[in-house]
C-alpha positions as CSV (number, residue, x, y, z in Angstrom):
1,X,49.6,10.9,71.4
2,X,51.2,7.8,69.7
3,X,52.8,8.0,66.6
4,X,55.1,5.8,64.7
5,X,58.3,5.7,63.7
6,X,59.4,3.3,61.7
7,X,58.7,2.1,58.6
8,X,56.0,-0.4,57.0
9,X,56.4,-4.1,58.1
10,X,58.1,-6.4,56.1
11,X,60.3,-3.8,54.6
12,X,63.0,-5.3,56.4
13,X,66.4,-6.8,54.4
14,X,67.9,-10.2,55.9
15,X,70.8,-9.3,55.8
16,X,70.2,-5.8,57.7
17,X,68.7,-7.6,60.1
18,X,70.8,-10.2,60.9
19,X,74.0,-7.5,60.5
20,X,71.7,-5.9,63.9
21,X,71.7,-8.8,65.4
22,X,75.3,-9.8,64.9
23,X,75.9,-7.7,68.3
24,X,75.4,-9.2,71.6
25,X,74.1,-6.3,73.5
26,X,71.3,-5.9,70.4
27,X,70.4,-9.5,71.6
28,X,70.1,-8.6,74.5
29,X,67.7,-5.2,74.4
30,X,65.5,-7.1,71.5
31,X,65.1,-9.9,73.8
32,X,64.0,-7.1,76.7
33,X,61.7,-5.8,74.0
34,X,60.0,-8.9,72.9
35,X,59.5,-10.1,76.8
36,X,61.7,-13.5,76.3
37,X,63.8,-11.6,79.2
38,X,62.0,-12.1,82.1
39,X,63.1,-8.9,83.4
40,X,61.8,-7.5,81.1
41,X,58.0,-8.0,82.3
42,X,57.7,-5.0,84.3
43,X,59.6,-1.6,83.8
44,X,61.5,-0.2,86.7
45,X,58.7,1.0,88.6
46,X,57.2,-2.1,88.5
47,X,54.4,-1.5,86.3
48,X,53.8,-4.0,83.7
49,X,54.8,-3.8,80.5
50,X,52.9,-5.5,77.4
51,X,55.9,-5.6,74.5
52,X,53.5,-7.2,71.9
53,X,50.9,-4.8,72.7
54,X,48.8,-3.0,69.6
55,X,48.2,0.6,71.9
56,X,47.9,2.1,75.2
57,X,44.3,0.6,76.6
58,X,42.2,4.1,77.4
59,X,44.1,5.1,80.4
60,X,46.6,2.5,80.5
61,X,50.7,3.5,80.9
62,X,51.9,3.1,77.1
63,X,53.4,-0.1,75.8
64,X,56.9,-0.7,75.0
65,X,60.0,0.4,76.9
66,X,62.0,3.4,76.6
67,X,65.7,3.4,76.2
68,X,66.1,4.3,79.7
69,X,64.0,1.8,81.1
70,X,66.2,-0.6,79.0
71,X,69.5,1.1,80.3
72,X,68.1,-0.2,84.0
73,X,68.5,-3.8,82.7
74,X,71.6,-4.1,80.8
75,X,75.1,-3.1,81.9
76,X,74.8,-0.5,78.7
77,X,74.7,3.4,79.2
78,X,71.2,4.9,77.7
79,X,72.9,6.6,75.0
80,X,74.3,3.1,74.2
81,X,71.0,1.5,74.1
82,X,69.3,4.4,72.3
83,X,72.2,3.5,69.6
84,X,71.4,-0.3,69.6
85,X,67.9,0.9,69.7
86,X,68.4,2.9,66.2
87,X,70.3,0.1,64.3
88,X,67.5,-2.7,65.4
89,X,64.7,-0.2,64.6
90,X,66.8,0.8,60.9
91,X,66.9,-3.2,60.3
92,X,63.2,-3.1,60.3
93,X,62.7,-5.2,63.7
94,X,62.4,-2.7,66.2
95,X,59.9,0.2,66.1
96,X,59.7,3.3,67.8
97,X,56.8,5.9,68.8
98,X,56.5,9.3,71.3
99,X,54.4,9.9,73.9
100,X,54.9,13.1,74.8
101,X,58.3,13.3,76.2
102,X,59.3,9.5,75.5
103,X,60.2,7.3,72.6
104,X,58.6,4.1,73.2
105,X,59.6,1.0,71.7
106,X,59.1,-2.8,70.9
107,X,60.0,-6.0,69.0
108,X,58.1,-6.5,65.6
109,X,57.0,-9.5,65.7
110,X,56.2,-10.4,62.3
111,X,59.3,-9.5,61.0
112,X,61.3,-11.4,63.8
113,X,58.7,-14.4,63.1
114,X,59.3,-13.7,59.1
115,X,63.0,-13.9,60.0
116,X,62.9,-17.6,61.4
117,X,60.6,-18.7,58.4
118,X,63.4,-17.9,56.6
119,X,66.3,-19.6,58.9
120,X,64.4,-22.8,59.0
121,X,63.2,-23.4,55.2
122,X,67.5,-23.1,54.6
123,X,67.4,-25.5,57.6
124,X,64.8,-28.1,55.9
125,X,66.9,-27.8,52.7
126,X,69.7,-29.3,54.5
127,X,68.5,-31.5,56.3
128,X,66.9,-32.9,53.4
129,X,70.1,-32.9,51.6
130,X,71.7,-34.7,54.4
131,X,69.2,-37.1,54.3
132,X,69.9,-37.7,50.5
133,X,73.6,-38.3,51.3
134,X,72.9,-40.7,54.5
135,X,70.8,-42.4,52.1
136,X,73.4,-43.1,49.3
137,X,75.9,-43.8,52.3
138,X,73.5,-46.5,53.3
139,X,73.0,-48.0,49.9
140,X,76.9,-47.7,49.2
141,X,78.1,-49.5,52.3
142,X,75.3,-52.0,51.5
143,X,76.9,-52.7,48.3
């Protein structure tokens, strides 16, 4: 049985989130989680592991990665990582759900995608600002 956890998506505060992330090991395990780690494709028994996966296929090993199958990747205890685990997933960018004995979890996407919208339209604004100044530089040294 599969139940959730965490809370509705985009419920998530910028500045939560990027307090989470401000830690190196959180990096770390929501980079394991979202599969950009590329030992973080199979779990330690070598099955593989889908982290952007909606549900277990009928008969399939559950998605996601428990803590302890994280713990196996990082130089981080599993209590460590299942406290990592509960700041990410309390910033809105992690979420958890049990099957029967184990807490599963994975990256949300959207709100991790949602995230760098918002990085790179304050991006864009500067570099259009910058643009503006180059461009009365230009004209000023032009004379």
């Amino acid at each position: 049985m599969v139940t959730s956890a965490a809370g509705a998506p985009g419920a998530a505060s910028p500045v939560a989130a990027f307090a989470a992330l401000g830690d190196e090991t959180r990096w770390a395990v929501l980079e394991a989680l979202a599969g950009t780690d590329p030992a973080a494709s199979t779990d330690p028994t070598g099955s593989t592991v889908p982290a952007a996966s909606a549900g277990p296929a009928p008969g399939a090993a559950p998605p996601g990665l428990t803590a302890s199958a994280l713990a196996a990747r990082l130089p981080v205890t599993r209590q460590a990582i299942a406290k990592h685990l509960a700041v990410l997933e309390a910033a809105g960018l992690v979420e958890s759900w049990v099957v029967g004995r184990e807490r599963r979890y994975r990256a949300l996407g959207a709100e991790l995608t949602a995230l760098g919208r918002r990085l790179e339209r304050i991006g864009d604004a500067w570099e259009a600002r910058l643009g503006r100044i180059a461009g009365i530089a230009e004209r000023l040294e032009r004379g």
